[in-house]
N, C-alpha and C positions, 0 to 999 in steps of 0.2 A: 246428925247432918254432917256429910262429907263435906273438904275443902272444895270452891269450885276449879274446874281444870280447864283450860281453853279451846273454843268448842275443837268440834272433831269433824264439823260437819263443813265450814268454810271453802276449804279446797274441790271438796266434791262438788256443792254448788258451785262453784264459780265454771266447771266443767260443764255440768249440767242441769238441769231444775229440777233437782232433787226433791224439793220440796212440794207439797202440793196445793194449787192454789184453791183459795180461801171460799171456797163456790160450791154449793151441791143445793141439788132439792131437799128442803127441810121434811123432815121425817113425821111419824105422827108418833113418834115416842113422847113419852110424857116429858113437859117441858123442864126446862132448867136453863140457867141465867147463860145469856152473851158473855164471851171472853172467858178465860178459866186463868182462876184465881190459886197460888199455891195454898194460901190459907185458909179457905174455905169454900164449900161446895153449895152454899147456900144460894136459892136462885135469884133472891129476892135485895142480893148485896149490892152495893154501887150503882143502885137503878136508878136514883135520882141525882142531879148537878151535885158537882163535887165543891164542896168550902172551905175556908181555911184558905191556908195559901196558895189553894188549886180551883181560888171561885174565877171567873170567865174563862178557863181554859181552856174551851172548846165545844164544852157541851152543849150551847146555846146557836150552835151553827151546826149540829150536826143531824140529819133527816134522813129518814126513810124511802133508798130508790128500790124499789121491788122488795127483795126479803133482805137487799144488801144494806148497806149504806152511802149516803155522799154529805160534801160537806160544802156550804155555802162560800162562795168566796169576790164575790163580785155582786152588784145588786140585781143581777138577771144572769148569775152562772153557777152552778155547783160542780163539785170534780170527784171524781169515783174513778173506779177500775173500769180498765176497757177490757181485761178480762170477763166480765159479768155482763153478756149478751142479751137477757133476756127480756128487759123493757126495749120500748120503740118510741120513738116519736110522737106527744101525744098521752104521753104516759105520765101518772102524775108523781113528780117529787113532795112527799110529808114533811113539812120543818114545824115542830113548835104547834103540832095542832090545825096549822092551813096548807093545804091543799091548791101546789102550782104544777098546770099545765106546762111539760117541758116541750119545745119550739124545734128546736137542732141538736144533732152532735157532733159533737169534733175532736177526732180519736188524733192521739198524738201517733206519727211514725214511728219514733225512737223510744217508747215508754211505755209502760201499762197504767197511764194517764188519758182518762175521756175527760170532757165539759159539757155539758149541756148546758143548754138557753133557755129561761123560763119564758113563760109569759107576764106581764108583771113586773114585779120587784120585791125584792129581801126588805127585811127593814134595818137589819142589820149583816154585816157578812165578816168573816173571819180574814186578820191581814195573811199575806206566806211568808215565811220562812225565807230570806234573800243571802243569810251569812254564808260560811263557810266552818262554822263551830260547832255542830251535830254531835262530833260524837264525845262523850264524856256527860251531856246533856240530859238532866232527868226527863222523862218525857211522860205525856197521858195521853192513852189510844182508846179509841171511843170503836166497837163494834156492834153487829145485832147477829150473833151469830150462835154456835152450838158451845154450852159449857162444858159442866165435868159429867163424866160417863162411871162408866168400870174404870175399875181402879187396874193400873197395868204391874205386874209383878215380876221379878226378873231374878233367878239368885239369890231366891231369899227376903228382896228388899223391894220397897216400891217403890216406881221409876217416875209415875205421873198418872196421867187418866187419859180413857179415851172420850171420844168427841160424845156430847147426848145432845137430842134436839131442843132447839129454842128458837125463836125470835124475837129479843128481850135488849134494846136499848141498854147497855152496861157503859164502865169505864175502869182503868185499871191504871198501873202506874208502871215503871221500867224506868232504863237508863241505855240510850244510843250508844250499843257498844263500838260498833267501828261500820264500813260502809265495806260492798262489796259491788259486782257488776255483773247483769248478767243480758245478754245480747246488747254490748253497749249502753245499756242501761245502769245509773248507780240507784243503789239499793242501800237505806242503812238498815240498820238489823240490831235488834238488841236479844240476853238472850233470858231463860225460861228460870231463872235461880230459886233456888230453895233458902228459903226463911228469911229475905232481906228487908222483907214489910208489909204487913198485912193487906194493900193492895199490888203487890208485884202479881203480873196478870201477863199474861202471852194468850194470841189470835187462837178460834178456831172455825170451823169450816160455814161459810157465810159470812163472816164478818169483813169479805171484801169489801175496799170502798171506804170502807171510816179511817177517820182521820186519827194523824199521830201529831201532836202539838208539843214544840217545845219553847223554852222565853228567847224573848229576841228583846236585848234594851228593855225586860224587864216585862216585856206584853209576850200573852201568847199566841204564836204564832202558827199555823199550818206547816208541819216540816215533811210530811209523807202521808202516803195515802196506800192500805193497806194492802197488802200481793199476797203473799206464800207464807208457808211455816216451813219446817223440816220433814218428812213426813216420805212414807208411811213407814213403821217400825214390824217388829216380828217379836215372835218368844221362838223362835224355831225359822229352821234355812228354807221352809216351803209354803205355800200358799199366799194368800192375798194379803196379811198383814194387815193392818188398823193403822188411819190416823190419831194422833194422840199428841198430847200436849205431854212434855218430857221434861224431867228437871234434872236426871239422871242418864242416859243411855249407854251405862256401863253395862255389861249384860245382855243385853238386846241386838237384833239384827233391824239393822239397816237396809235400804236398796234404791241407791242412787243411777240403778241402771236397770239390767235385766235380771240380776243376781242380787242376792241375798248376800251384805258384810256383817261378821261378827264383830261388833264394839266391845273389845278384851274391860272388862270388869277393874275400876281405877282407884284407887284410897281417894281420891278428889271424882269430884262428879263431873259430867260430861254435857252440859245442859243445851239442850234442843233450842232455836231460836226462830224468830217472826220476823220477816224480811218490810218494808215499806219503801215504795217510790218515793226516790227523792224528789219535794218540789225544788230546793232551788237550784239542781241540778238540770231542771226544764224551764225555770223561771220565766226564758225567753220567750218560748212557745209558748209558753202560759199566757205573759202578757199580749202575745201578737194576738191574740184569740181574744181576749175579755177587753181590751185595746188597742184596738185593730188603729193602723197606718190611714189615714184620709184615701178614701178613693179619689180616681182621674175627674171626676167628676164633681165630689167637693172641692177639692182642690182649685177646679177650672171657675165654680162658683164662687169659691171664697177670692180669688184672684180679678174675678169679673166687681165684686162688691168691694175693693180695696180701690180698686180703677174708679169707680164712681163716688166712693169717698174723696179722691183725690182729686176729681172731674171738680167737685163742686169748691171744695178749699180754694181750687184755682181761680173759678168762675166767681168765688166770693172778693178774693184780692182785685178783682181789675175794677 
């Protein structure tokens, strides 16, 4: 195992979205587990709630919106990517086994942040993420998406794997490495490392939507909600390239545009990363939505009912 080397890929996204987001029609390839794991390929890993020091961390608020995911966070809202178009209104959100008719949505302007409105209620819901401490943060990212595939090789050595189909409830573990922006949006992003602990885990295609949790005062909390990877890679300057989970991209070609870059082959590794919207970079929006502001109309009510409380306190004194 190389030293790791700081990624390679930051500048370019922040230009353009290099990456690709976390969304495609699930394949009838033979399945294998959500999220890809550097340790193992097993499908059948991190399927159930995680314990130990990582029990309520997320998993218990996270459900099935189409092949994606979202995560509960209000008692009648859940929040996903507004990337992942393909439910409607009507459609039903999976948490935990029941089955909630969702009502509305409400796409953020500024964010690849939707909510929807169930019918109903949670019975429990997950707090957000309000600090400004992310990055340095160990975190746990819960997806349903495509695990490990072909193995990818590059110079001898292997760099990581490509996507294979699933839709398998996983969870995996990382650490917020630093925050980037893209259309005014902040994004943090942790990245793909080789051999730092047997659940260190980065996104792959489908796993839009699931949440990334890290502690706040000790609970945890909702800090992003899954977008992009780095993506798509090459062994060669032509054709369509592969997405792929990368722990390496020494070796390999890049294309952050229309062209094909060579990534020069480095004694430290070069490791691919998974981008997540920030919630409490949208905190506000978030709240104006799950806590909406009194309408003119409450208002005029609650104001009419303060006037008759007062009516009578008066009518009581004389």
């Amino acid at each position: 195992m190389k030293n790791r080397k700081p990624s390679f890929f930051r500048p370019v996204f922040a230009r353009s979205i290099a990456g690709v987001l976390l969304l495609a029609l699930l394949s009838a390839a033979t399945p294998s587990g959500a999220i890809v794991f550097y340790s193992t390929g097993d499908q059948n890993y991190n399927t159930t709630a995680p314990t130990g020091a990582l029990t309520n961390s997320g998993w218990q608020f996270e459900g099935y919106w189409g092949v994606c995911m979202g995560t509960a966070i209000a008692s009648n809202f859940f929040i996903t990517a507004k990337h992942y178009t393909d439910p409607i209104v009507g459609d039903p959100f999976l948490l935990n086994g029941v089955s909630y008719t969702t009502t509305a949505k409400y796409e953020d302007p500024n964010s690849d942040l939707a909510l929807w409105r169930i019918s109903g209620s949670f019975p429990s819901w997950a707090p957000i993420y309000t600090g400004s401490s992310e990055v340095g943060s160990p975190l746990v990212v819960f997806g349903a998406g495509y695990g490990r595939g072909a193995e990818v090789w590059a110079e001898g050595d292997l760099k990581g794997w490509q996507a294979g189909g699933s839709n398998v409830k996983r969870w995996g573990t990382n650490v917020v490495a630093g925050t980037t922006t893209y259309q005014g949006s902040t994004l943090l992003y942790a990245d793909f490392d080789a051999g730092p602990g047997a659940n260190e885990a980065t996104l792959a295609v489908a796993d839009s939507g699931g949440g990334v949790f890290i502690q706040q005062n000790s609970i945890w909390s909702l800090a992003g909600v899954n977008f992009t990877v780095d993506s798509p890679f090459n062994t060669t300057n032509s054709g369509d390239g592969f997405n792929a989970a990368i722990f390496d991209a020494g070796g390999l070609y890049y294309k952050p545009s229309d062209t094909w870059t060579y990534i020069p082959n480095q004694p430290a590794d070069i490791p691919a990363s998974f981008y997540a919207t920030s919630i409490s970079a949208r905190q506000d929006w978030i709240m104006s939505i799950i806590v909406p502001e009194p309408s003119t109309s409450a208002l005029v009510a609650l104001g009419f009912a303060v006037f008759l409380a007062t009516a009578r306190r008066a009518s009581r004194r004389r």
